[in-house]
C-alpha positions as CSV (number, residue, x, y, z in Angstrom):
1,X,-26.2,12.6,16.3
2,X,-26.1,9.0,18.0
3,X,-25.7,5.9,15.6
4,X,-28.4,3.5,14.8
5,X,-27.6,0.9,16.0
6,X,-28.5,-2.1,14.8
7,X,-28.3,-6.0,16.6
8,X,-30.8,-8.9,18.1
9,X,-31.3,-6.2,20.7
10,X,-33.2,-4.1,18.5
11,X,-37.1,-5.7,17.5
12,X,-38.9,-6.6,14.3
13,X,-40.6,-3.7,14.1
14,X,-37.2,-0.8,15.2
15,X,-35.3,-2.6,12.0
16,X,-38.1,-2.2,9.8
17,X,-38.5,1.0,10.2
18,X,-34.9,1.4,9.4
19,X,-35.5,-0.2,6.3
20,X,-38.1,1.4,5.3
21,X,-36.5,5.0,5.8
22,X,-33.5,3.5,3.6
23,X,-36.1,2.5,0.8
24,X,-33.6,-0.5,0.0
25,X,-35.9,-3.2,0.5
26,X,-39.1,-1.4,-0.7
27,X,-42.6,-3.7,0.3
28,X,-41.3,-6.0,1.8
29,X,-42.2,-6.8,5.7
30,X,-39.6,-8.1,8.1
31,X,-40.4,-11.3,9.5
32,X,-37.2,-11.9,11.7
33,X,-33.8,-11.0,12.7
34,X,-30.7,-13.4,13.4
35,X,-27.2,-13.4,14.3
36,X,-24.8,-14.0,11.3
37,X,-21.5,-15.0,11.2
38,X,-18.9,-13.9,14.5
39,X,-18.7,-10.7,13.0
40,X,-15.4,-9.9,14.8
41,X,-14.5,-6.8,13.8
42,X,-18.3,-5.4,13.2
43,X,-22.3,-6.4,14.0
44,X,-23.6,-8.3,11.2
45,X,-27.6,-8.9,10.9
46,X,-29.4,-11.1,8.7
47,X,-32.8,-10.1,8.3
48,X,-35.4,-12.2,6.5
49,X,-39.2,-11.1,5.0
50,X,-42.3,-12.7,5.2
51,X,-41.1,-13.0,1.0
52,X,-38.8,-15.3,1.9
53,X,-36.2,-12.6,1.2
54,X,-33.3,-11.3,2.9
55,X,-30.3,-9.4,3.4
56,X,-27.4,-8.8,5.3
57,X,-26.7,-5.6,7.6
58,X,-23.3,-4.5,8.6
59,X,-22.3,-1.7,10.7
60,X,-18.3,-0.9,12.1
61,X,-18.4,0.9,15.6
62,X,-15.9,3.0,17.0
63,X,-14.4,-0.4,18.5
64,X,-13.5,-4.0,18.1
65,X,-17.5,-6.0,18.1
66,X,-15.2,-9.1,19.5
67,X,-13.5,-7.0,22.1
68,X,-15.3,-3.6,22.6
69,X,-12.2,-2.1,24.9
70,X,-10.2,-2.2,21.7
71,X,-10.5,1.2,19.7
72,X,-11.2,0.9,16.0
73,X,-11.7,3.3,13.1
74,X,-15.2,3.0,12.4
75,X,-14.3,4.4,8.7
76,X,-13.2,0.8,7.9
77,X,-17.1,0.1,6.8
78,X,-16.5,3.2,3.9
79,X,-13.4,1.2,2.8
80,X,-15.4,-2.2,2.3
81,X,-17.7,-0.6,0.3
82,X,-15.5,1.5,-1.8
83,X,-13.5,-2.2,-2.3
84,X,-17.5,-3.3,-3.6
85,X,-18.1,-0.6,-5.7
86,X,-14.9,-0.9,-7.7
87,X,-15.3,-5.0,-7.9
88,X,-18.9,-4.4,-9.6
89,X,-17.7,-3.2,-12.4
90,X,-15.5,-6.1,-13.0
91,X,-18.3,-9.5,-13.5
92,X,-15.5,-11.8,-13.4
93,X,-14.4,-10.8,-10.1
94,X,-18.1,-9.8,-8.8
95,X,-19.5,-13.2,-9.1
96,X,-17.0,-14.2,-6.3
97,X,-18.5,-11.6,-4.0
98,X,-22.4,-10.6,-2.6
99,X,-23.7,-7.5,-4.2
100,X,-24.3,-4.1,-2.2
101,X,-27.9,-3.3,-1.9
102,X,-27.5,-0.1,-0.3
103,X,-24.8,2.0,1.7
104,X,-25.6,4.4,5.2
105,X,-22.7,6.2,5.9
106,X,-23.7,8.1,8.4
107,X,-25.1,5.1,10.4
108,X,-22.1,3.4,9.3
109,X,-24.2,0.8,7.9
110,X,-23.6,-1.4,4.8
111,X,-26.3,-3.6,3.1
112,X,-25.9,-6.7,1.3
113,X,-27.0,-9.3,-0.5
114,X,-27.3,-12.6,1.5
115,X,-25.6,-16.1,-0.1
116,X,-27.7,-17.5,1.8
117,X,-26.6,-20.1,4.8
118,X,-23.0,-21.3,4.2
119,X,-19.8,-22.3,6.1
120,X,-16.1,-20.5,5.5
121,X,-13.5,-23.0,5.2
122,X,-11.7,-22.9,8.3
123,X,-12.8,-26.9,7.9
124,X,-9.5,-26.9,6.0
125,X,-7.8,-26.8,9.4
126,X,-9.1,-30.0,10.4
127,X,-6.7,-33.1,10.3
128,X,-8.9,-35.3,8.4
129,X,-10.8,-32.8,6.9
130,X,-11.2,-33.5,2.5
131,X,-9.6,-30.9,0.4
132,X,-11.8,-29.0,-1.8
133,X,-10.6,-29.7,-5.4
134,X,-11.7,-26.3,-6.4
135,X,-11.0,-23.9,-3.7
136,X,-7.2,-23.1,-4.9
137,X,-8.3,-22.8,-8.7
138,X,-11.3,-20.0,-7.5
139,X,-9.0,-18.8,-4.3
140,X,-6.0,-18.2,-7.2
141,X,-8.5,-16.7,-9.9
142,X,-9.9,-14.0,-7.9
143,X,-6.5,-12.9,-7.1
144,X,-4.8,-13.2,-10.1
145,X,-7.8,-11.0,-11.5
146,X,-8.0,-8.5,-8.7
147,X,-4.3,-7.6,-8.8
148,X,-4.3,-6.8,-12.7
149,X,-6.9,-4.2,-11.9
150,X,-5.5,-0.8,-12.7
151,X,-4.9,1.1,-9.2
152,X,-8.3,3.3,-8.3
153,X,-7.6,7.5,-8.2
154,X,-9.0,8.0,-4.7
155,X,-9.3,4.7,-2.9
156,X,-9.1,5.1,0.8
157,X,-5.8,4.4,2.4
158,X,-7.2,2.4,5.3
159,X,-4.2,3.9,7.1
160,X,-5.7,3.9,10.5
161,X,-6.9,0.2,10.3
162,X,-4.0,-0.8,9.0
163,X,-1.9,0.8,12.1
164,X,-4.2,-1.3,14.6
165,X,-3.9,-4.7,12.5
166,X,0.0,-3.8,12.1
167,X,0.5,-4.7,15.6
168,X,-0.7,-7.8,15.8
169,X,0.8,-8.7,12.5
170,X,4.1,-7.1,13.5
171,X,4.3,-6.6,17.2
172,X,2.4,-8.4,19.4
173,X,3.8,-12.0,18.3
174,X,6.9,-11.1,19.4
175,X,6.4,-9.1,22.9
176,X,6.4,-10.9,26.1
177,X,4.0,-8.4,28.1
178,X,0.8,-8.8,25.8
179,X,-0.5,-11.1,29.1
180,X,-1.5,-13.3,26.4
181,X,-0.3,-17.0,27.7
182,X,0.1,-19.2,24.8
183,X,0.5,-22.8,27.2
184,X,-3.4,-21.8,27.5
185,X,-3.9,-22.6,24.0
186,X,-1.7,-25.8,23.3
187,X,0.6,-26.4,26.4
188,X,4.7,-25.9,25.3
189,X,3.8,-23.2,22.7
190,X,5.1,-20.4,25.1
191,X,8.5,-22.5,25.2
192,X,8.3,-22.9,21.4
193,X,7.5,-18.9,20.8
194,X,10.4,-17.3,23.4
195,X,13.7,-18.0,21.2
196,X,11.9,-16.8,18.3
197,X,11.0,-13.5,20.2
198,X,14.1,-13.2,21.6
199,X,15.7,-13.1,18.1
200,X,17.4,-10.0,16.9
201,X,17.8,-10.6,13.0
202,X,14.2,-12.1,12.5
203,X,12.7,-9.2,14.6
204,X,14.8,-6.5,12.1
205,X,13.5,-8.2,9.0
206,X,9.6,-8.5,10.7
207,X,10.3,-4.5,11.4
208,X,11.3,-4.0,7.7
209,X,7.8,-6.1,6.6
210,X,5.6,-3.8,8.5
211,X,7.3,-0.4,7.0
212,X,6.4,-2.0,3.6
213,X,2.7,-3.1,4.9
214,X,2.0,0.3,6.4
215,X,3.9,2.0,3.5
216,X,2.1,4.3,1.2
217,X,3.9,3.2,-2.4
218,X,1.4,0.4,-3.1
219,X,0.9,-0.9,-6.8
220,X,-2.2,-3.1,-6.7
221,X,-5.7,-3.1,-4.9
222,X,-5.9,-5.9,-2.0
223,X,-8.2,-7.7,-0.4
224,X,-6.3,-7.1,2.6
225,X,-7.1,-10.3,4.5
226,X,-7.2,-13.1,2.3
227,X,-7.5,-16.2,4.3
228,X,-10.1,-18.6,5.1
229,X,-11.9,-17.3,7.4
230,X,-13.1,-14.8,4.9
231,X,-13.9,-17.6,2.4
232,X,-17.3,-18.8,2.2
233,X,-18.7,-22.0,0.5
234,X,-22.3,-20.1,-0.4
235,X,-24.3,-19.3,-2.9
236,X,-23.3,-22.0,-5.7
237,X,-20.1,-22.0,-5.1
238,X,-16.8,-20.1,-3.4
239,X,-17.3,-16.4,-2.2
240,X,-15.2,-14.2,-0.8
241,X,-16.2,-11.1,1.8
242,X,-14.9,-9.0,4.7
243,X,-12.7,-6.9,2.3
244,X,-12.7,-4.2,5.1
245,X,-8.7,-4.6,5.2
246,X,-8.5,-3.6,1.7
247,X,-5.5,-1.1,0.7
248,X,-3.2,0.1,-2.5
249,X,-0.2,-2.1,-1.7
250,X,2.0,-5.2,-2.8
251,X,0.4,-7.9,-4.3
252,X,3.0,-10.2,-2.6
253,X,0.8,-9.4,0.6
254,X,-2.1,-11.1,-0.2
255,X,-0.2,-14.2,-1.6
256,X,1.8,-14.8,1.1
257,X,-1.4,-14.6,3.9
258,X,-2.8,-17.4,1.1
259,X,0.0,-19.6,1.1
260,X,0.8,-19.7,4.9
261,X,-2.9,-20.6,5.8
262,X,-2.2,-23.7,2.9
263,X,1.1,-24.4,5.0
264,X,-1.2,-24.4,8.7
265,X,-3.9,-27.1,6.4
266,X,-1.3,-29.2,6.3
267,X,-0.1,-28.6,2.3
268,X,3.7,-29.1,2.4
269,X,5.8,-26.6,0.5
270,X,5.8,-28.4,-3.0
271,X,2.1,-28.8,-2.9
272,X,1.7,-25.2,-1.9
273,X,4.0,-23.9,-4.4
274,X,2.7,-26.2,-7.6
275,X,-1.1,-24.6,-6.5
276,X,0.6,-21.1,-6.6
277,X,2.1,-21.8,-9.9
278,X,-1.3,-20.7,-11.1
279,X,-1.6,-17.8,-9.7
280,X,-1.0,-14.7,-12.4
281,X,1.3,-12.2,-11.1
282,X,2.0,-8.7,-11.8
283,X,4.7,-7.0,-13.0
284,X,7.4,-6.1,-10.5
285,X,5.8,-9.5,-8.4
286,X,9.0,-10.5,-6.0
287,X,8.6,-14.3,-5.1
288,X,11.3,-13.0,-2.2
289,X,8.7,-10.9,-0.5
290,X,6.2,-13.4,-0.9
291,X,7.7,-15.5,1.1
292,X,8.4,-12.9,4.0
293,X,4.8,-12.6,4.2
294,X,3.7,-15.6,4.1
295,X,6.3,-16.5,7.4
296,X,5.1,-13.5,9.0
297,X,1.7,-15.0,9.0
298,X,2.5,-18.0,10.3
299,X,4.2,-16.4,13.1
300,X,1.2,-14.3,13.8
301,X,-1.1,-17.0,13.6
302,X,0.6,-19.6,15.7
303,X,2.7,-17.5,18.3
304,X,-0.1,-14.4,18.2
305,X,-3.3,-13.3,20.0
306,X,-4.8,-14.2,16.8
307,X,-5.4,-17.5,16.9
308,X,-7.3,-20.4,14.7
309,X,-8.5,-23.5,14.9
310,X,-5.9,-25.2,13.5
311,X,-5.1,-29.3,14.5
312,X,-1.7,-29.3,14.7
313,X,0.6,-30.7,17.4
314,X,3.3,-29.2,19.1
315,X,5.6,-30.7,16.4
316,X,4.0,-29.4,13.6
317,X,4.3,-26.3,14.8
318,X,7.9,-26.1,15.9
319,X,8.8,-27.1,12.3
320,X,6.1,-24.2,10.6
321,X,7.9,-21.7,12.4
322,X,11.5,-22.8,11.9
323,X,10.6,-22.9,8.2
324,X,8.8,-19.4,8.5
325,X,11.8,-18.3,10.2
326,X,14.0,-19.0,7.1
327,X,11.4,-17.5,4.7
328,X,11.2,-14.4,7.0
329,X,14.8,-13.8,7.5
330,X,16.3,-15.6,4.3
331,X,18.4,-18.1,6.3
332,X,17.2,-20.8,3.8
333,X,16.1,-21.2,0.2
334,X,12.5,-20.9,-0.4
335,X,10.9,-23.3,-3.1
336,X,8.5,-22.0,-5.7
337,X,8.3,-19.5,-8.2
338,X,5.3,-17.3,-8.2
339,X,6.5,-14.1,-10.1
340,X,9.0,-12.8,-12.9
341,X,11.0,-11.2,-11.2
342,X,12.9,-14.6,-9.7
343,X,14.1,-14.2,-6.4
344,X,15.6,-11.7,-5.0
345,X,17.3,-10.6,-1.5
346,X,14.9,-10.7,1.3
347,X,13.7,-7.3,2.4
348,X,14.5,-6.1,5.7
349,X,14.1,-2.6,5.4
């Protein structure tokens, strides 16, 4: 049986009979159809009613939306909604995210509630850009709240989405036959990337990172990919979506992407670590590992195929990754203490 598929392709009238089949929006009328969001990793829809209603469809294919030669496991869309299920029973944490309307599995399709138009905050890139005086407090809260949450019998293991993000967390930032030139994106990066890939003890402790990330002895739920691309200033206030990474895994993980996307804002270490100081950690919380994650990030974001918009100058970037280097491979001291269990030796395998 072939998907519906749904997109701009499809017309008023296909989508409404979707919906009315699904029963999730019952007498209301379609009026129109738009694009929302990039929708990377899957097709996202908004659809509005003559009401003045709307929702948001989603649907994961067998394949990257972005880049449809990339295989994908199109059971990432079952993960997202298990992560929604389980956060609706929480309202402190379910305030920060939109509200599932209704779930077709075998379509692959996930309906939600719209927050209406809104921006992420990938603005936070931006040199001049103001900084939100409330986005670490909210950004910090949901965390703090989601990694108390006692670990779900059953949760999907996201294994197989996992394996494909692993190697652009953990591999391709460090080969030299991706084909990927980085002098296309800011020129002297390439320069700047090649010791750092050539390096023996930092490509041991990145190997050590990913057996922990793709490990199977997790103790707390995660978002999975917590940055601001997935941060939305909608709906009244700060939301967070795309939890379609989510996993049973360290709490250190979703920190440390936090903190390094701070670091590429332009937040130097003490400010980064005095906003951190609010975060709540768990027990067992190792400020260590933290720190390796948040360098591996860096790494990935500034010497990877996955790129952001970031305004930084060659400069800027030489000294991120020497200081990601030191937090990867613990050839310096990091600053900041985030958990209880002080810091420890990094982790290399």
């Amino acid at each position: 049986m072939s998907l519906f598929k749904i997109g701009q392709e499809r017309s008023r009238e296909e989508i409404q009979e979707y919906l009315h089949a699904t029963a999730w929006m019952p007498g209301e009328t379609v009026h129109s159809t738009s694009k929302a969001g990039e929708g990377n990793m899957n097709v996202i829809l908004r659809v509005s009613f003559f009401s003045g209603k709307s929702l948001i469809l989603k649907q994961s294919r067998p394949y990257v939306n972005k880049f449809p030669s990339i295989p994908a496991p199109p059971e990432r869309i079952e993960t997202e909604n298990a992560f929604y299920q389980l956060v609706r029973k929480h309202p402190e944490l379910s305030d920060f995210m939109p509200r599932v309307i209704g779930f077709d599995r075998p379509n692959r399709i996930l309906a939600l509630e719209d927050l209406g138009e809104g921006s992420d905050y990938t603005f936070i890139y931006k040199k001049d850009s103001s900084w939100p005086l409330d986005l670490n407090r909210d950004a910090l809260r949901f965390l703090s709240i989601l990694h108390h949450l006692p670990v779900p019998e059953g949760y999907p293991s996201n294994l197989a989405l996992r394996q494909l993000n692993a190697e652009h967390l953990f591999d391709f930032p460090y080969r030299t036959d991706h084909g990927f030139d980085l002098d296309k994106v800011q020129y002297g990066l390439e320069d700047l990337a090649r010791p750092y890939r050539e390096d023996l003890l930092l490509r041991e402790a990145i190997k050590g990172l990913k057996k922990i990330y793709l490990g199977q002895g997790g103790r707390q739920l995660l978002h999975g990919d917590y940055f601001p691309g997935g941060w939305l200033q909608a709906g009244g206030g700060f939301k967070v979506i795309d939890p379609e990474f989510s996993f049973i895994g360290p709490a250190e993980y979703d920190l440390g992407i936090m903190m390094a996307h701070l670091f590429m804002a332009r937040q130097d270490k003490n400010q980064v670590a005095g906003f951190c100081s609010a975060y709540d950690s768990p027990s067992g919380f190792s400020d260590t590992l933290c720190w390796q994650f948040c360098g591996m990030e860096i790494f990935r974001r500034l010497i990877g195929l996955a790129q952001l918009p970031v305004d930084l100058s060659l400069e800027e970037k030489a000294s991120l990754l020497k200081q990601a280097y030191e937090w990867v491979t613990g050839s310096g001291q990091a600053s900041g203490h985030f958990g209880e269990s002080g810091v420890s030796k990094p982790v290399t395998s």
